[in-house]
mmCIF file as Biopython writes it, N, C-alpha, C and O atoms, coordinates in Angstrom:
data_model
#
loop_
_atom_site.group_PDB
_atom_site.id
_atom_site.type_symbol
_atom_site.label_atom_id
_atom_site.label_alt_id
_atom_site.label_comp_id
_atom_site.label_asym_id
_atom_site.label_entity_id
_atom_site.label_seq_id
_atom_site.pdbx_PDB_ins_code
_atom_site.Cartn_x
_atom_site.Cartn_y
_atom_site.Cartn_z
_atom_site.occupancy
_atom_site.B_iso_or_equiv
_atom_site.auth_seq_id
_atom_site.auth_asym_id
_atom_site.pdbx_PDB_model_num
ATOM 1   N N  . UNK A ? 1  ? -39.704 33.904 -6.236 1.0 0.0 1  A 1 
ATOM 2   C CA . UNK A ? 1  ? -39.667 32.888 -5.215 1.0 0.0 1  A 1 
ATOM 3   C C  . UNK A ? 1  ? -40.701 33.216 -4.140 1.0 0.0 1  A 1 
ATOM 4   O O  . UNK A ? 1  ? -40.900 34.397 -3.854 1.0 0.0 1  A 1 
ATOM 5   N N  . UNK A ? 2  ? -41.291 32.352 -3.600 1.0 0.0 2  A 1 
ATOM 6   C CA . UNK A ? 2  ? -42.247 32.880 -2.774 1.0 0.0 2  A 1 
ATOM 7   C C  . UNK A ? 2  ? -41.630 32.564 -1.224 1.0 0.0 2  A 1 
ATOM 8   O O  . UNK A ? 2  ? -40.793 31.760 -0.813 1.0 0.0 2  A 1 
ATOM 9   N N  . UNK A ? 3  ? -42.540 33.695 -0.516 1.0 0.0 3  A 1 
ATOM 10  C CA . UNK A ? 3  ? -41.914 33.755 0.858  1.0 0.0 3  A 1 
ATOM 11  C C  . UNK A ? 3  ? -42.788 32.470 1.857  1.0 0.0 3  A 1 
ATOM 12  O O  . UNK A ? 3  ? -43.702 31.736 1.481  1.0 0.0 3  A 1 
ATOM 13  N N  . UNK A ? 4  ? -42.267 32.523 2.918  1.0 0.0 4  A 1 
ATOM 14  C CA . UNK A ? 4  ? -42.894 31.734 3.982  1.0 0.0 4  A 1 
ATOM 15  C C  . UNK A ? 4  ? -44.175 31.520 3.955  1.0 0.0 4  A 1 
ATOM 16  O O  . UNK A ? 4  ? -44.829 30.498 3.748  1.0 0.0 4  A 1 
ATOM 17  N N  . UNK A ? 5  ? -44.628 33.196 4.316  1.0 0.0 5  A 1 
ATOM 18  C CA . UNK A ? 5  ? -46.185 33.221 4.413  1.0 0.0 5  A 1 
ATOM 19  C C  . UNK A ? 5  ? -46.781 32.946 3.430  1.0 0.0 5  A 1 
ATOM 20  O O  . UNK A ? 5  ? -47.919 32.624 3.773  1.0 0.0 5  A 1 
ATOM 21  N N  . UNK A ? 6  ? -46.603 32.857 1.840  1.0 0.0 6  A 1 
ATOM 22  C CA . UNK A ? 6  ? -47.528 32.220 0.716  1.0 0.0 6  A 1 
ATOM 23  C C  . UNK A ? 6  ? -46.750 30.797 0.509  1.0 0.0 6  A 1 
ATOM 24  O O  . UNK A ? 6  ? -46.429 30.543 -0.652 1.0 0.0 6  A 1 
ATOM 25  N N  . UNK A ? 7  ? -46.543 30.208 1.133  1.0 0.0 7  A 1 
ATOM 26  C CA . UNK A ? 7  ? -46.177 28.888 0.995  1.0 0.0 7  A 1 
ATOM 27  C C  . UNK A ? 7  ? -47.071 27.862 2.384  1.0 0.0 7  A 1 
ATOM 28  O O  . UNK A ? 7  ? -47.499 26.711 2.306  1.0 0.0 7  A 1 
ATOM 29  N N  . UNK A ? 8  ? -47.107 28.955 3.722  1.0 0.0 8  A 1 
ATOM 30  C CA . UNK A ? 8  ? -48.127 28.210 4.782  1.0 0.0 8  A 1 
ATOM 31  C C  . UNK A ? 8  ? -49.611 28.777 4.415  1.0 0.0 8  A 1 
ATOM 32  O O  . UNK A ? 8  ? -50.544 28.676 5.211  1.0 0.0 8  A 1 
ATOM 33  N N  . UNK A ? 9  ? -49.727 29.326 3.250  1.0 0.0 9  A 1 
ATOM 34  C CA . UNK A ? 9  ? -51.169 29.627 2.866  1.0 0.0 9  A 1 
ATOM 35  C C  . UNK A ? 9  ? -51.522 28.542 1.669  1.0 0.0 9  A 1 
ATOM 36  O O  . UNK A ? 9  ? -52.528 27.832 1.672  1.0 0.0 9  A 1 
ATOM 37  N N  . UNK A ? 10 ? -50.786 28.547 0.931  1.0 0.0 10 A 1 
ATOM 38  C CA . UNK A ? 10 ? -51.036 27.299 0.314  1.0 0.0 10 A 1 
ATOM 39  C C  . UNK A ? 10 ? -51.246 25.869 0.610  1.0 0.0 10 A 1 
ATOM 40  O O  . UNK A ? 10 ? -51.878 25.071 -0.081 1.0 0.0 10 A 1 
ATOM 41  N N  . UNK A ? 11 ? -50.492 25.595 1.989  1.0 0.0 11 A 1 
ATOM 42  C CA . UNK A ? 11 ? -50.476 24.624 2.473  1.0 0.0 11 A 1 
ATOM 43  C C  . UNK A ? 11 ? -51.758 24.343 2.919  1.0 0.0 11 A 1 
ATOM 44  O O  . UNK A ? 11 ? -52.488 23.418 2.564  1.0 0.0 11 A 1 
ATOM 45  N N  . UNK A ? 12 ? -52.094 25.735 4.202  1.0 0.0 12 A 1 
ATOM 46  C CA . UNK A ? 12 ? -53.279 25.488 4.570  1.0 0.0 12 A 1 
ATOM 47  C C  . UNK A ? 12 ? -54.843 25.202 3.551  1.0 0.0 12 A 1 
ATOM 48  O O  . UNK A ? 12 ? -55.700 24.340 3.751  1.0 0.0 12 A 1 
ATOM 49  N N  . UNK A ? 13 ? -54.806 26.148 2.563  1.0 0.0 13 A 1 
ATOM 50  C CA . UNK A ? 13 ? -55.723 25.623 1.972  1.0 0.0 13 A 1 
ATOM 51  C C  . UNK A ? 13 ? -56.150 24.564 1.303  1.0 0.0 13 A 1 
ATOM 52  O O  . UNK A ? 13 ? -57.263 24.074 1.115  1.0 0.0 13 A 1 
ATOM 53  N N  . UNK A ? 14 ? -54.687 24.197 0.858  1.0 0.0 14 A 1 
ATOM 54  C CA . UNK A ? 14 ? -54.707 22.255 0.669  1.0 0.0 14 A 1 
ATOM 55  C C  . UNK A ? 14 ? -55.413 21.712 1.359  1.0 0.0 14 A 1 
ATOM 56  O O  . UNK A ? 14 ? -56.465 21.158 1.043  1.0 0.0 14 A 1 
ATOM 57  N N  . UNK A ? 15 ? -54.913 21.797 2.448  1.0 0.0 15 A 1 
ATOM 58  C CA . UNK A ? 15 ? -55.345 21.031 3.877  1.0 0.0 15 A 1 
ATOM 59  C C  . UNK A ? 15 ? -57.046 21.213 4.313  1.0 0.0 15 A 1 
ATOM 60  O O  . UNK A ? 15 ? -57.656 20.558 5.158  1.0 0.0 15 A 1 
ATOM 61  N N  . UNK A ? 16 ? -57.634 22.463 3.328  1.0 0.0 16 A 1 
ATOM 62  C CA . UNK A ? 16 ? -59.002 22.811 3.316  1.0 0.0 16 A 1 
ATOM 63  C C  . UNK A ? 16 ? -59.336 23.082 5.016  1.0 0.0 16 A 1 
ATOM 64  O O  . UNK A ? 16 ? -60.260 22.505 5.591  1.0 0.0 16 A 1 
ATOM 65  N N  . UNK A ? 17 ? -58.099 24.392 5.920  1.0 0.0 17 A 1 
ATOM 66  C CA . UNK A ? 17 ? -58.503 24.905 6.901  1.0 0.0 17 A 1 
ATOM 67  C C  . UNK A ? 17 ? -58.861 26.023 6.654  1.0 0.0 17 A 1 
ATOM 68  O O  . UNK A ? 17 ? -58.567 26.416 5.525  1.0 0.0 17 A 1 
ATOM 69  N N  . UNK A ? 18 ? -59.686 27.069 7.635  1.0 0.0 18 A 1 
ATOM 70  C CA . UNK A ? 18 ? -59.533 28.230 7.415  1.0 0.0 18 A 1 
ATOM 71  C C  . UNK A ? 18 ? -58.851 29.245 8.169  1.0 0.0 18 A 1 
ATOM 72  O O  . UNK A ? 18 ? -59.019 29.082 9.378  1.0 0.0 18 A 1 
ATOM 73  N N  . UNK A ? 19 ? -58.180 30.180 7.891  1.0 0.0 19 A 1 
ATOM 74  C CA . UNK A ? 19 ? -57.363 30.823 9.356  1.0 0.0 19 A 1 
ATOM 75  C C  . UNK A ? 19 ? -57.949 30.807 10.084 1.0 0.0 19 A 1 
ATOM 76  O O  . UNK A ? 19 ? -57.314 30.560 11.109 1.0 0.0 19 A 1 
ATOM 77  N N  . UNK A ? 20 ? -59.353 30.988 10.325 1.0 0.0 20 A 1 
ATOM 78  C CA . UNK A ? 20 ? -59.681 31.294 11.473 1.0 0.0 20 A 1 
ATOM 79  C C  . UNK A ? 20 ? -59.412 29.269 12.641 1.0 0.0 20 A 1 
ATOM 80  O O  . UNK A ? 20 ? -59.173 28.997 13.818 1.0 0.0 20 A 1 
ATOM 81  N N  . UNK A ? 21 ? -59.610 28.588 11.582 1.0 0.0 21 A 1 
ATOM 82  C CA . UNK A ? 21 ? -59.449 27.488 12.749 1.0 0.0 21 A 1 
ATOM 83  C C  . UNK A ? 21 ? -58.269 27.121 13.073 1.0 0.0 21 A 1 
ATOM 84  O O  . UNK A ? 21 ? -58.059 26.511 14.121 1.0 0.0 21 A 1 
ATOM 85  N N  . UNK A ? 22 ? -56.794 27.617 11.744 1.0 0.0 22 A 1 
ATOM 86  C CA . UNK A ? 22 ? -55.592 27.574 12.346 1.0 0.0 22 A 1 
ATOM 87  C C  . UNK A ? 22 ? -55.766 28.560 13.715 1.0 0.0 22 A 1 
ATOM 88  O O  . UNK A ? 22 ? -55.641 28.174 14.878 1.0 0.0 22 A 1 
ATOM 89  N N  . UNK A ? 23 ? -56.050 29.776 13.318 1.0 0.0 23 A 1 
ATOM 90  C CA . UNK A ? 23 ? -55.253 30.242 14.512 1.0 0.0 23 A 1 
ATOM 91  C C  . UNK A ? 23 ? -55.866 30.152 15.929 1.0 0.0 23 A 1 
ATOM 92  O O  . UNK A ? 23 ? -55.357 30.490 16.998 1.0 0.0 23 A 1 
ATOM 93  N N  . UNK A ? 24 ? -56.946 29.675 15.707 1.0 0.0 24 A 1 
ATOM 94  C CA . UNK A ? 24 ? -57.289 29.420 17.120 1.0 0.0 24 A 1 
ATOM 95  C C  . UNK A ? 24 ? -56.726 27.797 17.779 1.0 0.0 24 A 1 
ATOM 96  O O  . UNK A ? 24 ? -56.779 27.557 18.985 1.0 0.0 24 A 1 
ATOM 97  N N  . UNK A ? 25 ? -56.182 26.755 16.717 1.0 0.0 25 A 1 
ATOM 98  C CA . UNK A ? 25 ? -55.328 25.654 17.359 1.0 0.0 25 A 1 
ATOM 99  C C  . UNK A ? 25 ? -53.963 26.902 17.540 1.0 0.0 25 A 1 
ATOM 100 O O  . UNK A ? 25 ? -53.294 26.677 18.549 1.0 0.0 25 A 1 
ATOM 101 N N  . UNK A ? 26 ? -53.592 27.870 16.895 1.0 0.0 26 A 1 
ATOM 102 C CA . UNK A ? 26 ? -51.933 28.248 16.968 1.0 0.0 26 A 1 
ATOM 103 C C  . UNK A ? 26 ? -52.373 29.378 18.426 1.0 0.0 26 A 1 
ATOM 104 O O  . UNK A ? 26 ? -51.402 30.011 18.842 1.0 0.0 26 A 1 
ATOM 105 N N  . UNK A ? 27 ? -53.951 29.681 19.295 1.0 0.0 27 A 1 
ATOM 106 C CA . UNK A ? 27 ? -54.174 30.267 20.259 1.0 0.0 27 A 1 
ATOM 107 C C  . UNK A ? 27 ? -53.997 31.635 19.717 1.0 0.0 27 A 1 
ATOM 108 O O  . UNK A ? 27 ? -53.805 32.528 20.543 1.0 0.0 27 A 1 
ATOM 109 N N  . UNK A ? 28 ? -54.022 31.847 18.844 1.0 0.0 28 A 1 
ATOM 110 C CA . UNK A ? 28 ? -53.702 33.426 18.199 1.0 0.0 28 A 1 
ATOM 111 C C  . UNK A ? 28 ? -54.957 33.984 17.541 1.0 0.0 28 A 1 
ATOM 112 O O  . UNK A ? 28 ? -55.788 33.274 16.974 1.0 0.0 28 A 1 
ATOM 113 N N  . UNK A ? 29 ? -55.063 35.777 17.701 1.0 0.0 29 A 1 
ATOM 114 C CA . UNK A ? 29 ? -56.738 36.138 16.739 1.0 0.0 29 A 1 
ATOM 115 C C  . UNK A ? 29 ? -56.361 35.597 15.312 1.0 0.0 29 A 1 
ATOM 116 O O  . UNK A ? 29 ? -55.247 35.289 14.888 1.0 0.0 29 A 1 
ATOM 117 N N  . UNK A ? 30 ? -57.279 35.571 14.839 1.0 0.0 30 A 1 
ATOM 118 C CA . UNK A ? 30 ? -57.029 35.538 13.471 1.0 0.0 30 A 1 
ATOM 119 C C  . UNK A ? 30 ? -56.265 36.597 12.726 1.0 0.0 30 A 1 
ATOM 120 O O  . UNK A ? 30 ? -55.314 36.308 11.999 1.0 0.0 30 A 1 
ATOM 121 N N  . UNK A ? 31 ? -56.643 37.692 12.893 1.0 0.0 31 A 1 
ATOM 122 C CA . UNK A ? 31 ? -55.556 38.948 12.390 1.0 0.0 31 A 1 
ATOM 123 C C  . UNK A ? 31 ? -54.325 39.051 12.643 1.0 0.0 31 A 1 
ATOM 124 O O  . UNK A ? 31 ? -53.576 39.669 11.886 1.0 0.0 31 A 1 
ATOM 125 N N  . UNK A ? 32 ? -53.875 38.417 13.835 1.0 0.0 32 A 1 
ATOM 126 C CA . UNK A ? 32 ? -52.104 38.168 14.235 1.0 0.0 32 A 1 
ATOM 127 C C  . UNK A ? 32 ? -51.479 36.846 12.898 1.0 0.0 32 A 1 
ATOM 128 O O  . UNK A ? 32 ? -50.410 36.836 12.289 1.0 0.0 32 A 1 
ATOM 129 N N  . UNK A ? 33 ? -52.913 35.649 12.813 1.0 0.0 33 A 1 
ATOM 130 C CA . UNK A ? 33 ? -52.424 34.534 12.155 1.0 0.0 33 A 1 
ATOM 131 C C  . UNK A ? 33 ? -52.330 35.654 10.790 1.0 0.0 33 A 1 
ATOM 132 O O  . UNK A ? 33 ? -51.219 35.850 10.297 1.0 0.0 33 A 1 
ATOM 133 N N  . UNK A ? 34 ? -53.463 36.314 10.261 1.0 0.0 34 A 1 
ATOM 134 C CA . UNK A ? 34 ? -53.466 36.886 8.659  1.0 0.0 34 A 1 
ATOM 135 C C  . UNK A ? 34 ? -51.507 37.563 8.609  1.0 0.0 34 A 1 
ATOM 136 O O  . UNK A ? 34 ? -50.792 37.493 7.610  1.0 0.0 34 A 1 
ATOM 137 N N  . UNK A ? 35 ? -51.127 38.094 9.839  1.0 0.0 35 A 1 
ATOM 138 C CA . UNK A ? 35 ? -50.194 38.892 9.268  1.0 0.0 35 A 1 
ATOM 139 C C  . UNK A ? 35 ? -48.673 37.868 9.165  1.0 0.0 35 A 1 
ATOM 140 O O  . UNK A ? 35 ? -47.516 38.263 9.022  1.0 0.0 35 A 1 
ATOM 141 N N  . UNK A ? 36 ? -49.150 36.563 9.287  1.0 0.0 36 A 1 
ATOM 142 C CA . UNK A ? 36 ? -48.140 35.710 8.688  1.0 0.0 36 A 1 
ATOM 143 C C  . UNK A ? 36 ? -47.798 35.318 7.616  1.0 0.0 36 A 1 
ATOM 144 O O  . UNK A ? 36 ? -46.723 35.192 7.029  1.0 0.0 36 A 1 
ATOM 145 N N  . UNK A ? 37 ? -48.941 35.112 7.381  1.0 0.0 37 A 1 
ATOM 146 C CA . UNK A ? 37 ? -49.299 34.426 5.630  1.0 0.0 37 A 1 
ATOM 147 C C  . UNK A ? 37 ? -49.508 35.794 4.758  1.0 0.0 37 A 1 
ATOM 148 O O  . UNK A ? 37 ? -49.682 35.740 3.541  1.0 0.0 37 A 1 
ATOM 149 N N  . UNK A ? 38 ? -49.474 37.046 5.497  1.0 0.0 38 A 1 
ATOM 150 C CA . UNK A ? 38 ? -48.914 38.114 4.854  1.0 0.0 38 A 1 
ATOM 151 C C  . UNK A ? 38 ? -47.805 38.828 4.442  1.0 0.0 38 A 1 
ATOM 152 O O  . UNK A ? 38 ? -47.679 39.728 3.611  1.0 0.0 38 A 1 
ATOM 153 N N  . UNK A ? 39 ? -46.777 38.089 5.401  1.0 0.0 39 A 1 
ATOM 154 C CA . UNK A ? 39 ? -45.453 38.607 5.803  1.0 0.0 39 A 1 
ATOM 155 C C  . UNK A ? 39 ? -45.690 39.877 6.205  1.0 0.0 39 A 1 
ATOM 156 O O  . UNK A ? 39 ? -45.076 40.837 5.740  1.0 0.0 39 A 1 
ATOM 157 N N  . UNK A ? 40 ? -46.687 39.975 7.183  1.0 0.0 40 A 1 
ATOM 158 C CA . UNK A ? 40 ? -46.202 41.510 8.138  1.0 0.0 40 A 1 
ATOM 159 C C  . UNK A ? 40 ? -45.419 41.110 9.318  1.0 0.0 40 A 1 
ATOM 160 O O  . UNK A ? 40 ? -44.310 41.592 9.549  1.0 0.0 40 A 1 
ATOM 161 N N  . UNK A ? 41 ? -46.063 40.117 10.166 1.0 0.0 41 A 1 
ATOM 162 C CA . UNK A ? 41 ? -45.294 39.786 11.141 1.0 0.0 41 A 1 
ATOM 163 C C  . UNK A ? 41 ? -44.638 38.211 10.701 1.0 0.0 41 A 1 
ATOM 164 O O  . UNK A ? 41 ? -45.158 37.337 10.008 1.0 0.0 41 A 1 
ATOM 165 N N  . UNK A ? 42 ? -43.185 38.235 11.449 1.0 0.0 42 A 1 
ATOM 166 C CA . UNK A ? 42 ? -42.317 36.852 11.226 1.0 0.0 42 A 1 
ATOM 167 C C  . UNK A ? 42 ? -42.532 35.992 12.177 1.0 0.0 42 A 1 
ATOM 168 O O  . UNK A ? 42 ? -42.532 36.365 13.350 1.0 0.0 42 A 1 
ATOM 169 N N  . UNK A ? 43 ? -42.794 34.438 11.763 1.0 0.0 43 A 1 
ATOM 170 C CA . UNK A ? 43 ? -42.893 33.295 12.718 1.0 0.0 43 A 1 
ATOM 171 C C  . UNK A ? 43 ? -41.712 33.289 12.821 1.0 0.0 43 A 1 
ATOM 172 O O  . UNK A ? 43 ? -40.754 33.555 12.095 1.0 0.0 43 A 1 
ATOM 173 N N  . UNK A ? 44 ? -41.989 32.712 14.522 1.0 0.0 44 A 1 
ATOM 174 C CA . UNK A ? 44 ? -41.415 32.152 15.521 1.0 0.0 44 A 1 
ATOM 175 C C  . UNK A ? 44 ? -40.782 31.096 15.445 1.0 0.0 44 A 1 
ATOM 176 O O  . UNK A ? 44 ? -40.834 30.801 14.251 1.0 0.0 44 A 1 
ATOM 177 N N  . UNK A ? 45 ? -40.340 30.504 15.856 1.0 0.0 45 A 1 
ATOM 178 C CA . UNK A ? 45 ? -39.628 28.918 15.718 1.0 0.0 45 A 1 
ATOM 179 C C  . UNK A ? 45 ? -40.893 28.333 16.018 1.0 0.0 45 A 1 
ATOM 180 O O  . UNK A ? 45 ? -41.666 27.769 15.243 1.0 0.0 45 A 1 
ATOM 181 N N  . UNK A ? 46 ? -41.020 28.569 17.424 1.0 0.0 46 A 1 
ATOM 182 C CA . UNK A ? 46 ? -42.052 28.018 18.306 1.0 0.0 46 A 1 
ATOM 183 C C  . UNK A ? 46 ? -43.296 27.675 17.480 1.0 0.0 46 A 1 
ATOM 184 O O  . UNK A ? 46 ? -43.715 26.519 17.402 1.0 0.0 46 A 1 
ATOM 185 N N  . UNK A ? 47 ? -43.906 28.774 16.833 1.0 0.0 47 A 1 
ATOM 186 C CA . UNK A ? 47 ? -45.396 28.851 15.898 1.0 0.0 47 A 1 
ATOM 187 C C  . UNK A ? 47 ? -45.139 28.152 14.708 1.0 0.0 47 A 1 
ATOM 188 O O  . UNK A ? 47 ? -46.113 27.611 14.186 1.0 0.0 47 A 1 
ATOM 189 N N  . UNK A ? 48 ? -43.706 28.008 13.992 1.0 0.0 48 A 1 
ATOM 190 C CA . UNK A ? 48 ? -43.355 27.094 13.179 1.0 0.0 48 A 1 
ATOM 191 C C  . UNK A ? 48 ? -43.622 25.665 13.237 1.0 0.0 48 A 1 
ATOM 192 O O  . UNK A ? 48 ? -44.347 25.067 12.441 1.0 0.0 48 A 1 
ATOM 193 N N  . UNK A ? 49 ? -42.924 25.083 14.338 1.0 0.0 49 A 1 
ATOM 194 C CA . UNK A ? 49 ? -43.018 23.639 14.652 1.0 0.0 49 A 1 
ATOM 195 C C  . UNK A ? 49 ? -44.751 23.165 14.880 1.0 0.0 49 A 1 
ATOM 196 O O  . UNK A ? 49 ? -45.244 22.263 14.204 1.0 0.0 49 A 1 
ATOM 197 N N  . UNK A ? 50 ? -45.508 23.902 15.890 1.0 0.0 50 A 1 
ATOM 198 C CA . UNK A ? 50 ? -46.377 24.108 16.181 1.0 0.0 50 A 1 
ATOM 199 C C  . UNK A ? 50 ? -47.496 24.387 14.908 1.0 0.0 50 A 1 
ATOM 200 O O  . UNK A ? 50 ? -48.559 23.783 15.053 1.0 0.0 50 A 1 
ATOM 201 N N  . UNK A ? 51 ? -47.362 25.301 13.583 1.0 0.0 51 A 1 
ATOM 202 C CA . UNK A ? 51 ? -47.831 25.106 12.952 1.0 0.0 51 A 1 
ATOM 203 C C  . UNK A ? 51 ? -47.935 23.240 11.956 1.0 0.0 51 A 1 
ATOM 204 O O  . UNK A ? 51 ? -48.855 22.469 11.682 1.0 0.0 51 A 1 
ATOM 205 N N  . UNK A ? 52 ? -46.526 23.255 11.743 1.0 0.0 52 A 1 
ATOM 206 C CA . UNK A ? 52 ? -46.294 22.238 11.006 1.0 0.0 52 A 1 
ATOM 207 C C  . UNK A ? 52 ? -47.097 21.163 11.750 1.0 0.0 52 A 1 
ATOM 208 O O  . UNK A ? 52 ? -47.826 20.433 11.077 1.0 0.0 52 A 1 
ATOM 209 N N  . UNK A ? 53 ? -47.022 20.990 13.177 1.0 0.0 53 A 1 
ATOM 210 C CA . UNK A ? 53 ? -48.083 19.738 13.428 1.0 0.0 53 A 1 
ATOM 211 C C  . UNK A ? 53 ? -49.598 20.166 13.097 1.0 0.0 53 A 1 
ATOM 212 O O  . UNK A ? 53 ? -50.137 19.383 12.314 1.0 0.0 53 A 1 
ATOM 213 N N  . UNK A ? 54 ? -50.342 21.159 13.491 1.0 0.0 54 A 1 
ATOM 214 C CA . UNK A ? 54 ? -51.757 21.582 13.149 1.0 0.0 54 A 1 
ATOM 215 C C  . UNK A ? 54 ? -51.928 20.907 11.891 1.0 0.0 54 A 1 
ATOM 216 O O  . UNK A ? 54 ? -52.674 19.942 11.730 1.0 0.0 54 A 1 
ATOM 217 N N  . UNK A ? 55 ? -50.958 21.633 10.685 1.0 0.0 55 A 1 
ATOM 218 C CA . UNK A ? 55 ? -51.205 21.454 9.296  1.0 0.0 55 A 1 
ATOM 219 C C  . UNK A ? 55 ? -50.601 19.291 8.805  1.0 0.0 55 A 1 
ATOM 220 O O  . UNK A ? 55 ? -50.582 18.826 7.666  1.0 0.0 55 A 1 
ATOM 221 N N  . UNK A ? 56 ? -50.380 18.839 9.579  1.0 0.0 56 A 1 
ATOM 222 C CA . UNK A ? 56 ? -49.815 17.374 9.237  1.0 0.0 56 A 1 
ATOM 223 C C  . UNK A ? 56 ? -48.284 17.375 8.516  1.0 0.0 56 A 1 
ATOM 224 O O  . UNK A ? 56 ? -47.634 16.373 8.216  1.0 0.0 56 A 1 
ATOM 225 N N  . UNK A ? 57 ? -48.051 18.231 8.401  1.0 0.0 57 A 1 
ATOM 226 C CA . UNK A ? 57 ? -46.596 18.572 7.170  1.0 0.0 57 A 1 
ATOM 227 C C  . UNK A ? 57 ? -45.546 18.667 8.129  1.0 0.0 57 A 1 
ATOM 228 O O  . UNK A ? 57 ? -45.752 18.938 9.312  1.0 0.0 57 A 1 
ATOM 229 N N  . UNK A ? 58 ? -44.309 18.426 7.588  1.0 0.0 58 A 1 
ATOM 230 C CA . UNK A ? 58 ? -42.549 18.588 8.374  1.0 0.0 58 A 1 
ATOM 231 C C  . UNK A ? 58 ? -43.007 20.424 7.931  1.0 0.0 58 A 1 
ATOM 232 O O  . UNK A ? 58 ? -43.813 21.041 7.235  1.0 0.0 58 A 1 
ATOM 233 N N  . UNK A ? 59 ? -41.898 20.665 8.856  1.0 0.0 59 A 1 
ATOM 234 C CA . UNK A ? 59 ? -41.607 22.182 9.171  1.0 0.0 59 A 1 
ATOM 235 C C  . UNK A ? 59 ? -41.017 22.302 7.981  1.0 0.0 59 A 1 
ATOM 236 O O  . UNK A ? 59 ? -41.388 23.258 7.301  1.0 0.0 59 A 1 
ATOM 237 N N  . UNK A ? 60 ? -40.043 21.459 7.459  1.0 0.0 60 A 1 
ATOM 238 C CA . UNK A ? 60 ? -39.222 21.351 6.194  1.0 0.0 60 A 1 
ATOM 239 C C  . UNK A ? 60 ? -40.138 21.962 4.750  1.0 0.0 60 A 1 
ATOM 240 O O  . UNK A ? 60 ? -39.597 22.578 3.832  1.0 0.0 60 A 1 
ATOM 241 N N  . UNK A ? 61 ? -41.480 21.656 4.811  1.0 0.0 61 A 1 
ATOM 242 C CA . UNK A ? 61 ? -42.328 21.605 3.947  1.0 0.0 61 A 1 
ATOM 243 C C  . UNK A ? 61 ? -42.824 23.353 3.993  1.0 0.0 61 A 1 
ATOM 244 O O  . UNK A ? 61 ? -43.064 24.179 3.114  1.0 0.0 61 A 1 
ATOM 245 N N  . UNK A ? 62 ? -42.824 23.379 5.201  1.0 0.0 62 A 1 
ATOM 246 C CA . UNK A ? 62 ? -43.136 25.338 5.372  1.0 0.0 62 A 1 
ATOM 247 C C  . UNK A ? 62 ? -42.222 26.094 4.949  1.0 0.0 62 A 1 
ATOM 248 O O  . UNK A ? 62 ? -42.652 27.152 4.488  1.0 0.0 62 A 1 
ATOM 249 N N  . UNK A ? 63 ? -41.020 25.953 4.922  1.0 0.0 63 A 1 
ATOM 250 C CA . UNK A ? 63 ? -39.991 27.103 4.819  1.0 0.0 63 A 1 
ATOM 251 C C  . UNK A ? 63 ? -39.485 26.929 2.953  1.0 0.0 63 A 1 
ATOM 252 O O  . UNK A ? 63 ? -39.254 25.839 2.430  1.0 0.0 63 A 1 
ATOM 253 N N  . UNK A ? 64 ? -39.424 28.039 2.356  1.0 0.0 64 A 1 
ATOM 254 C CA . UNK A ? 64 ? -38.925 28.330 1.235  1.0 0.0 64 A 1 
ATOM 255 C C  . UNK A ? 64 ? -37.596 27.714 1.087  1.0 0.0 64 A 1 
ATOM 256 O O  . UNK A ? 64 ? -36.764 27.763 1.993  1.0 0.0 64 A 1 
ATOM 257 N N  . UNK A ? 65 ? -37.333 26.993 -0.316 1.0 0.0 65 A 1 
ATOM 258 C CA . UNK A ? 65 ? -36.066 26.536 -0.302 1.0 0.0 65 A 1 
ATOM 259 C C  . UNK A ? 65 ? -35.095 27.701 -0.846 1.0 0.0 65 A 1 
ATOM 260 O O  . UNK A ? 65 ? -35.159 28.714 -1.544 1.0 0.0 65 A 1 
ATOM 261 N N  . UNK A ? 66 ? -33.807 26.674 0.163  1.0 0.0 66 A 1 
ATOM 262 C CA . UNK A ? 66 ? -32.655 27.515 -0.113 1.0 0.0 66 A 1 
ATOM 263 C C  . UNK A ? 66 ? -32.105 27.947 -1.074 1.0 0.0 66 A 1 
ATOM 264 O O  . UNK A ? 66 ? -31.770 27.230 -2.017 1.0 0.0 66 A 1 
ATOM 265 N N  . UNK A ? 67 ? -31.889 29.311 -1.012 1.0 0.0 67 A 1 
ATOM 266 C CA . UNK A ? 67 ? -31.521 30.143 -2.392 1.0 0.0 67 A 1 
ATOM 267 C C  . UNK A ? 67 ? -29.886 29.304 -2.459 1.0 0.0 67 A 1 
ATOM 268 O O  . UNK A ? 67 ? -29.517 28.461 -3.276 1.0 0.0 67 A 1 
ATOM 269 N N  . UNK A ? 68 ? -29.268 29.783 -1.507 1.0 0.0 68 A 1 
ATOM 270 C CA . UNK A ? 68 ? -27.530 29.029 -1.833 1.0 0.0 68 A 1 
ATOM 271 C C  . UNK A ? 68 ? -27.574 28.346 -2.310 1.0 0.0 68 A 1 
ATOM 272 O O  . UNK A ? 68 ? -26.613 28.523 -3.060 1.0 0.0 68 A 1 
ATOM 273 N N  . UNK A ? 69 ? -28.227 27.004 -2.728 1.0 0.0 69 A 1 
ATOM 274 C CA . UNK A ? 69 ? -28.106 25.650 -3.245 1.0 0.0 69 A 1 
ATOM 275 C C  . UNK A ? 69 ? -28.169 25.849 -4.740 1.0 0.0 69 A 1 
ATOM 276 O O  . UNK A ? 69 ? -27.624 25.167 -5.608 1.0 0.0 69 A 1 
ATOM 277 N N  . UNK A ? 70 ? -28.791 26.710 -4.849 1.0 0.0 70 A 1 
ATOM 278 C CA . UNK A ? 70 ? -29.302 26.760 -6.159 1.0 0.0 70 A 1 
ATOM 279 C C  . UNK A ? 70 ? -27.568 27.150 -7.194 1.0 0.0 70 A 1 
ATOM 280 O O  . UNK A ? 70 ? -27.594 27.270 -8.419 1.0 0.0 70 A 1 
#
């Protein structure tokens, strides 16, 4: 199952951005944005919502679906 961060990397490259221009709309270096889409460091709510508008997508679309359901 893939985590957060390879699911807003996929997204983004859909979207044909490059981190470096996310993270300067998300006000962040680029190396803080890399360690998301790395899972070193965990988004925020805040950088969540905030991402999801940059990228055009629901927040719904960023987050990995739920294992319980399954």
């Amino acid at each position: 199952m893939k985590n957060i961060g390879q699911i807003i990397r996929e997204i983004r490259q859909l979207k044909r951005k490059s981190q470096n221009e996310v993270a300067f709309e998300m006000e962040m270096s680029q190396a803080a944005y890399s360690k998301i889409e790395r899972g070193k460091t965990e988004i925020k709510a805040s950088q969540l919502y905030k991402l999801a508008d940059i990228l055009h997508v629901s927040i719904h679309d960023l987050l990995p679906p739920d294992r319980s359901l399954i």
